[in-house]
C-alpha positions as CSV (number, residue, x, y, z in Angstrom):
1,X,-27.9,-15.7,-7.2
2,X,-28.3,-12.1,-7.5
3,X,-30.1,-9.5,-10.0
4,X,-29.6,-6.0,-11.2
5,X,-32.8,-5.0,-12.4
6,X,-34.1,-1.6,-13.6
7,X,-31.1,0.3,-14.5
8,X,-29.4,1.3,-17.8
9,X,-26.6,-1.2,-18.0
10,X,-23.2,-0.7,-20.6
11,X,-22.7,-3.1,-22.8
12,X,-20.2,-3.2,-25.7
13,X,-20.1,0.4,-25.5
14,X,-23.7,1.7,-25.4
15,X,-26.6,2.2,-22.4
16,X,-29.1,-0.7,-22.6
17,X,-32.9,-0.3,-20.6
18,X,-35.0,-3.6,-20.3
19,X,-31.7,-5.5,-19.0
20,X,-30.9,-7.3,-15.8
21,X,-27.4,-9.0,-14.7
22,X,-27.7,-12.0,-13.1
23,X,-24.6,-12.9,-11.1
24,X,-22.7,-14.3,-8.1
25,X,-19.1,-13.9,-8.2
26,X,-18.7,-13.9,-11.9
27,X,-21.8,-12.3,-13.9
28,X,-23.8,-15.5,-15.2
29,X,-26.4,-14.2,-17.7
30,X,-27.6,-10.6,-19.3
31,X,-31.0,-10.8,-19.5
32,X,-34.0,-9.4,-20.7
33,X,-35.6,-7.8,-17.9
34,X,-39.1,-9.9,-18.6
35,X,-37.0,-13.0,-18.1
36,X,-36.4,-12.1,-13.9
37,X,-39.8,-14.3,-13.0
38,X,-38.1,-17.5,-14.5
39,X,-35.6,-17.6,-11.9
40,X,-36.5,-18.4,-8.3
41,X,-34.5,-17.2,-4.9
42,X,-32.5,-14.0,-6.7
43,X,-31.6,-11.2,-4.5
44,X,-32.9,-8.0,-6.3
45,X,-30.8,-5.1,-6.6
46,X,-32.9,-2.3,-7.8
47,X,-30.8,0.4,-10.2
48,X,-34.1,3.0,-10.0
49,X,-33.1,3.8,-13.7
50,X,-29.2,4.6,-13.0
51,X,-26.8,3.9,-14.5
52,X,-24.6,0.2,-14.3
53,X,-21.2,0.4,-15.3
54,X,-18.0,-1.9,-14.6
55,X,-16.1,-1.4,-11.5
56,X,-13.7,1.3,-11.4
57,X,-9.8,0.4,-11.3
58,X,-7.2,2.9,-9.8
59,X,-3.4,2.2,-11.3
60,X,-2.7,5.1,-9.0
61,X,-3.6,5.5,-5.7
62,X,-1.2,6.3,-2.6
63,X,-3.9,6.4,0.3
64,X,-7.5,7.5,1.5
65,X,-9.2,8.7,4.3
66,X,-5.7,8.7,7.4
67,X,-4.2,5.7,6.0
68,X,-0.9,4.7,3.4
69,X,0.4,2.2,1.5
70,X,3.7,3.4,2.7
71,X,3.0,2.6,6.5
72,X,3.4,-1.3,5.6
73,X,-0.1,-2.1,7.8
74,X,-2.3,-4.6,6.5
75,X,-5.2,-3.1,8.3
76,X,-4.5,0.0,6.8
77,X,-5.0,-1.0,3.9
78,X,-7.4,-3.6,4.4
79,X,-9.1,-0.1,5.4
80,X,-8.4,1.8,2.3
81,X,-9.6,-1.2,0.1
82,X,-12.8,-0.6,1.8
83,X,-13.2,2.6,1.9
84,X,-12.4,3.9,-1.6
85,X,-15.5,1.3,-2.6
86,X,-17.6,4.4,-2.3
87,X,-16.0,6.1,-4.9
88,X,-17.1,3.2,-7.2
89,X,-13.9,1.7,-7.3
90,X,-13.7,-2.3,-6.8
91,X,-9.9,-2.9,-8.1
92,X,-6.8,-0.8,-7.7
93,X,-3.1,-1.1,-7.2
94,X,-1.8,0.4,-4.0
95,X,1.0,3.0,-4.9
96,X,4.3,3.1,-3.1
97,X,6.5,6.2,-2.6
98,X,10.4,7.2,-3.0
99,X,11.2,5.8,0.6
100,X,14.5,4.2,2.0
101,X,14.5,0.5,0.4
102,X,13.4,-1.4,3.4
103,X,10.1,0.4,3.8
104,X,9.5,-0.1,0.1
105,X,10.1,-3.7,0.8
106,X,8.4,-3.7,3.6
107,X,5.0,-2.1,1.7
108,X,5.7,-4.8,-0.9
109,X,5.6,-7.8,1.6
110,X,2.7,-6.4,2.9
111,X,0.7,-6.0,-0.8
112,X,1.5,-9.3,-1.3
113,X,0.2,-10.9,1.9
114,X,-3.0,-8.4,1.7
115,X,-3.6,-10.3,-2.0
116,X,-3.0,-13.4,-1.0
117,X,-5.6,-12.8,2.2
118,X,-8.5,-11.5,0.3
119,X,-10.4,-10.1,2.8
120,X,-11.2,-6.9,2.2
121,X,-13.0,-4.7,-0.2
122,X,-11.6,-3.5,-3.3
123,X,-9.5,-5.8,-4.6
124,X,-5.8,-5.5,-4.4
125,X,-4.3,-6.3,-7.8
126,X,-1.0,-5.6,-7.2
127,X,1.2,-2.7,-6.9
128,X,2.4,0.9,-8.8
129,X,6.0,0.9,-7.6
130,X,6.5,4.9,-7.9
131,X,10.3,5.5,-7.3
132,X,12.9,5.2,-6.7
133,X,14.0,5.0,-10.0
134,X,13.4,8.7,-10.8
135,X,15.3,12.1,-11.6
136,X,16.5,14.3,-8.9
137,X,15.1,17.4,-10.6
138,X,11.4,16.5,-11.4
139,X,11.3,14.4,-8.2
140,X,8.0,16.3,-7.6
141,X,7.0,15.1,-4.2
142,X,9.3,12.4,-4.0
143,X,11.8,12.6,-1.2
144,X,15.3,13.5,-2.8
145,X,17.5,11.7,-0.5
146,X,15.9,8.0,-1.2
147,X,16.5,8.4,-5.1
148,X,18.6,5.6,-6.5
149,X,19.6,3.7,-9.7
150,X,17.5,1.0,-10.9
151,X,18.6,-2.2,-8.9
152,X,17.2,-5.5,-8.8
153,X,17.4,-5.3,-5.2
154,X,14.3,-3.3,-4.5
155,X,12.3,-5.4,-5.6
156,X,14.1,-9.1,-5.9
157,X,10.9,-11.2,-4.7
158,X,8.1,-9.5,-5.5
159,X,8.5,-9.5,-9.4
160,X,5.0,-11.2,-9.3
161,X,2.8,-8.7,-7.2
162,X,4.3,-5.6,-9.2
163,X,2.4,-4.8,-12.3
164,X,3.6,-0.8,-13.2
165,X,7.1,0.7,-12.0
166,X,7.3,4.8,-12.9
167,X,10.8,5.2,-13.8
168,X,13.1,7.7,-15.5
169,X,14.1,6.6,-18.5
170,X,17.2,8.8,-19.1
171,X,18.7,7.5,-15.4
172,X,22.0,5.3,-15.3
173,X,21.4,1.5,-16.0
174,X,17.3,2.7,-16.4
175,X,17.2,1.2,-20.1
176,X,19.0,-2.2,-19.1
177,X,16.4,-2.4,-16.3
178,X,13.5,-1.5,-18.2
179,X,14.5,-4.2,-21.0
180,X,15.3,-7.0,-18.2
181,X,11.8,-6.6,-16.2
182,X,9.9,-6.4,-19.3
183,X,11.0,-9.3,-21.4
184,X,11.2,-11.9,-18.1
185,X,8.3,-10.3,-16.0
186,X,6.1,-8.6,-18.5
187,X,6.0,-5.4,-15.6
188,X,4.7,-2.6,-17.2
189,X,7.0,0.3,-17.4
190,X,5.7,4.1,-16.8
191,X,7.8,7.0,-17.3
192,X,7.2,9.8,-14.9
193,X,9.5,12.2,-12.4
194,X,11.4,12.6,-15.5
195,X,13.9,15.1,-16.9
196,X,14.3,13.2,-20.3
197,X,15.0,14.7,-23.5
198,X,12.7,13.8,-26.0
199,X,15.4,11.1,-27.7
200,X,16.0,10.3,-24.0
201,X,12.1,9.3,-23.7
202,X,11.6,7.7,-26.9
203,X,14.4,5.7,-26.6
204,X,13.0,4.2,-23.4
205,X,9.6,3.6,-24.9
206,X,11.7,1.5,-27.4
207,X,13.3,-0.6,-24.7
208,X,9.1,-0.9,-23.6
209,X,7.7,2.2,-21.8
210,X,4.2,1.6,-22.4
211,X,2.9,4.3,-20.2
212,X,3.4,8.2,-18.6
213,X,2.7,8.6,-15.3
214,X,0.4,11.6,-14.4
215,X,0.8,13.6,-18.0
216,X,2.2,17.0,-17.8
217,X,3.6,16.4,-14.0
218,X,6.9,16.0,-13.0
219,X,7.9,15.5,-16.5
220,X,9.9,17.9,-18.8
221,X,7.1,19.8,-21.0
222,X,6.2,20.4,-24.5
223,X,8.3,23.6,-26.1
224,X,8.7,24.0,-30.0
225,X,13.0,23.4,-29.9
226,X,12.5,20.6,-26.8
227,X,9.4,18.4,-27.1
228,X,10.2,16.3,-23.9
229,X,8.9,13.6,-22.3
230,X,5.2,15.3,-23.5
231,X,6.1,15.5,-26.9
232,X,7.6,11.9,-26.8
233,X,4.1,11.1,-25.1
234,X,2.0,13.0,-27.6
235,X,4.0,11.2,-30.5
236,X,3.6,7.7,-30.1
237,X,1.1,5.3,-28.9
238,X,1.9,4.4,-25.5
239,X,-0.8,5.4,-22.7
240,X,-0.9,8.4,-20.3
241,X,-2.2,8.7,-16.7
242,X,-4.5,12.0,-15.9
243,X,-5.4,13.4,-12.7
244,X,-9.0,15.0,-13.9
245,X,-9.3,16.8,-10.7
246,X,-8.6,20.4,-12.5
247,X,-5.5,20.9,-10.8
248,X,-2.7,19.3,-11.6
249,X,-3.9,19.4,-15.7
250,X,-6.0,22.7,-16.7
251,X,-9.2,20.9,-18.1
252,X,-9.1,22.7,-21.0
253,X,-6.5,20.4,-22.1
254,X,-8.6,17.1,-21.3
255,X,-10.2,16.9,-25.2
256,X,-6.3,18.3,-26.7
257,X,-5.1,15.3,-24.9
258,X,-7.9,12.9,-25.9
259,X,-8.1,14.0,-29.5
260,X,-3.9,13.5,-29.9
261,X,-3.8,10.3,-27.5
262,X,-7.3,8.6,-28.2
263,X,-9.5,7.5,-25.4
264,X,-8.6,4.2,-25.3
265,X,-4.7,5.2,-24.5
266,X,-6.0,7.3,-21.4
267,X,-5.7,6.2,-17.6
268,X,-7.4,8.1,-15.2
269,X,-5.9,7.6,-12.1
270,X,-6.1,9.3,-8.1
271,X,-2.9,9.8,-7.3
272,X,-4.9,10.1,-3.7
273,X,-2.9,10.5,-0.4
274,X,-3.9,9.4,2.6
275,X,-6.0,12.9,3.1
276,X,-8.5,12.2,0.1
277,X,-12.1,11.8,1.8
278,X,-10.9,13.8,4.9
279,X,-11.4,17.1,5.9
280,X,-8.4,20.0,5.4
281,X,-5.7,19.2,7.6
282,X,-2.0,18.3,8.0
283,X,-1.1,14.6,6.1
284,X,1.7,12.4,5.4
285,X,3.0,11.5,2.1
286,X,6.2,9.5,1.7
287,X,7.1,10.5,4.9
288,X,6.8,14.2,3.9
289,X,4.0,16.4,5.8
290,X,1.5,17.5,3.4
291,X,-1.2,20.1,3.7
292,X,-4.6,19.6,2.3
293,X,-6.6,22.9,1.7
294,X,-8.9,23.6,-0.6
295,X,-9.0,20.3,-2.2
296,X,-5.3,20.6,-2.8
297,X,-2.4,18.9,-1.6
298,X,0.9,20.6,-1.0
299,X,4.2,20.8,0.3
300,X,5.3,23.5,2.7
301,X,7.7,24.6,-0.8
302,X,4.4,24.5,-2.9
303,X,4.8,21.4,-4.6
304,X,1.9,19.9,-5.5
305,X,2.1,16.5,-3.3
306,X,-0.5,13.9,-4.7
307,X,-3.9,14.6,-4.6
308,X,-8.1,14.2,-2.8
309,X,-9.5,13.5,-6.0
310,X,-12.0,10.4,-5.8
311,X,-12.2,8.4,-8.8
312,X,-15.7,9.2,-9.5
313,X,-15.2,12.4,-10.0
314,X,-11.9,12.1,-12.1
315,X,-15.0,10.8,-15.1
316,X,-17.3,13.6,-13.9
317,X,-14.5,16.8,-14.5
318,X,-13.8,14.5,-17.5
319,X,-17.2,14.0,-19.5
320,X,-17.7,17.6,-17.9
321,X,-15.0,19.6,-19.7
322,X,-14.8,17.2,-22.9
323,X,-17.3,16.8,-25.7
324,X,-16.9,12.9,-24.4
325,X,-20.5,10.7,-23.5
326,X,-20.4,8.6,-20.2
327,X,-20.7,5.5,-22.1
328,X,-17.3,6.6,-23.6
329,X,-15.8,8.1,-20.9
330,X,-16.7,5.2,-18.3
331,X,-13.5,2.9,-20.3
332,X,-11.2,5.3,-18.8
333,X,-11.2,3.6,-15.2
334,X,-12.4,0.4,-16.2
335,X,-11.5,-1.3,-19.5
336,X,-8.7,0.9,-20.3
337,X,-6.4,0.2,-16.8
338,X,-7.5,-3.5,-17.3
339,X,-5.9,-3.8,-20.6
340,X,-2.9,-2.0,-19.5
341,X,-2.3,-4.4,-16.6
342,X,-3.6,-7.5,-18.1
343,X,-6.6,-8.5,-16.2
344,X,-9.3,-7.7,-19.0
345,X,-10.0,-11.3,-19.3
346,X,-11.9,-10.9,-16.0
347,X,-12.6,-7.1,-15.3
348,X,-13.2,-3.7,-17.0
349,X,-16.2,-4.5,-18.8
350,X,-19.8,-6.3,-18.0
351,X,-19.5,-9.5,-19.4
352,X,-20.8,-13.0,-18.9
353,X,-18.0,-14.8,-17.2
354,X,-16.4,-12.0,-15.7
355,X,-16.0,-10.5,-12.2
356,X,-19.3,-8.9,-11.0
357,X,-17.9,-6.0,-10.5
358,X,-20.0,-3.5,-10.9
359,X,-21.2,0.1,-10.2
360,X,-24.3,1.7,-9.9
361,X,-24.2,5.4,-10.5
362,X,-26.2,8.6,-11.8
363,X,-25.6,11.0,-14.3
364,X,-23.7,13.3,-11.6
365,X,-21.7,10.5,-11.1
366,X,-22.8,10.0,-7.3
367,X,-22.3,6.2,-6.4
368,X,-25.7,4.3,-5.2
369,X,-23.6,0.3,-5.1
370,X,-20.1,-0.5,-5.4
371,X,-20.1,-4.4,-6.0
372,X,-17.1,-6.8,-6.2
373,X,-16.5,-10.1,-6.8
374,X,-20.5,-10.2,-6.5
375,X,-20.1,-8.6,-2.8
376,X,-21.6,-5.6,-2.0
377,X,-19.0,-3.3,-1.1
378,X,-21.1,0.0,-0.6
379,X,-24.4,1.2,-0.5
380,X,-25.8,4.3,-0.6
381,X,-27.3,5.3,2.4
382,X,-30.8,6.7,2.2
């Protein structure tokens, strides 16, 4: 058995002092923190009065530090599922890309053997299927030439591993599809790359988008005479992706959006290429080059092409520019995604029972222990 001892721990909501966890793979008892000498043979994981939170989850992640999901390599991402540990994170979905079909297939096969392996870090909880489903004229980074109408096709097989597709809703045969894959599959529909109207986009949230992908990009915007896919966002209850990196969304906005949405409907996501956690340089995405300067990732047109943000610091820039405590702002990469994808029966909050996943951070949001599945992922290095 093991022991967190000596940190402020969140449960239901609040910081708690005087507290341990006591886990293995699932978290076994929260104690009081005079209780610890009752048990015999615990490994003792000092907090030294941080901060333990649930493990982060990314619906939204591309690549980190030289590696894709898009390259179809299970040690690639064996090596991103690692790696993005360190950022806190102990779940995420690997996101494909607007790629000719058989890579996409291929990246699925690949997910699916990489879940079905388990040997890695982070856990792999399915995939973000990102494309091709999308408009030609918000394709944002998306390569043109791979667009295409929904079709089974794509992703005949792999119905099980595929939690979130990003889709256009006003695209030929996109409500039929969206109707299909969530009555039969229960595949969570996200609308993004989209040059909807805003009847275009409610109507698809009527056939069951439950979710925008990256709010405010690659999406028609909010005007007075043409709310959009914004306004349809801002006017009904479904959930929105941010990338809280400062870029893509003017933080400014961050409290706007969580005042009109609620906290609970936000999902603070990556979007991280394969450059995030690298130096500036030259980077694929989709099979596109990408430059990374600055923190920013572009095309050589200027298109912003993903992103280098590290989870961790999505909830920093967040509780940062909001009015928003960390207690509160922590559910927007943990309880919130898990919800959204279904997996809050075992992840997204610290509860007896449920995955020890865990993080162990400070108030500058600077990760000290990424633990999963009782593991220890990452450790600080003194």
């Amino acid at each position: 058995m093991k022991c967190i001892k000596n940190g402020k721990i969140l449960i239901d909501g609040r910081f708690i002092e005087n507290k341990a966890i006591i886990f293995n793979e699932t978290i076994s008892e929260i104690i009081d923190s005079n209780q610890i000498d009752d048990y015999t043979e615990l490994e003792i994981i000092d907090a030294k009065g941080n901060y333990v939170v649930p493990g982060f989850i990314d619906v939204h992640i591309h690549g980190y530090k030289g590696h894709d999901t898009m390259e179809g390599d299970i040690n690639g991402l064996r090596t991103i599922s690692r790696l993005i540990a360190e950022n806190g994170v102990t779940s995420f979905l690997p996101t494909t890309m607007t790629m000719d079909v058989p890579i996409i297939r291929k990246s699925l096969q690949t997910i699916k053997e990489i879940i079905e392996d388990k040997s890695y870090g982070a856990e792999v909880l399915g995939t973000h299927l990102e494309g091709p489903f999308i408009s030609e004229k918000f394709k944002g980074a998306q390569s043109e030439e791979f667009i295409i109408e929904p079709h089974s096709s794509v992703i005949e097989g792999y119905e099980d591993i595929i939690k979130i597709i990003t889709i256009a809703p006003e695209v030929k045969g996109a409500l039929e599809f969206i109707d299909k894959y969530t009555k039969e599959y229960d595949i969570k529909f996200s609308m993004g790359h989209s040059a909807a109207t805003y009847d275009e986009a409610i109507k698809g949230i009527e056939k069951g988008i439950c979710s925008s992908t990256h709010l405010f990009n690659a999406m028609t915007g909010l005007h007075h005479r043409k709310p959009g896919v914004v306004g349809a966002v801002m006017n009904s209850d479904i959930r929105c992706e941010l990338i809280a990196d400062t870029i893509h969304v003017d933080p400014v906005l961050f409290s706007l959006i969580a005042r009109i949405k609620g906290v609970d409907k936000i999902l603070l996501i990556t979007d991280a290429i394969m450059g995030a956690g690298l130096s500036d340089g030259e980077y694929q995405l989709g099979g596109q080059d990408v430059t990374l300067k600055n923190g920013k990732c572009m095309l050589s047109n200027g298109t912003i092409a993903g992103s280098s943000l590290k989870l961790n610091r999505a909830v920093y820039n967040f509780t940062k520019y909001t009015e928003y405590e960390l207690e509160k702002v922590i559910d927007l990469v943990t309880i919130n995604q898990a919800k959204y994808i279904g997996v809050d029966d075992r992840k997204g909050s610290l509860e007896i029972g449920k995955d020890a996943d865990i993080a162990v951070i400070d108030d500058e949001l600077n990760i000290y222990y990424t633990i999963g599945k009782g593991k220890t992922l990452y450790e600080k290095s003194n």
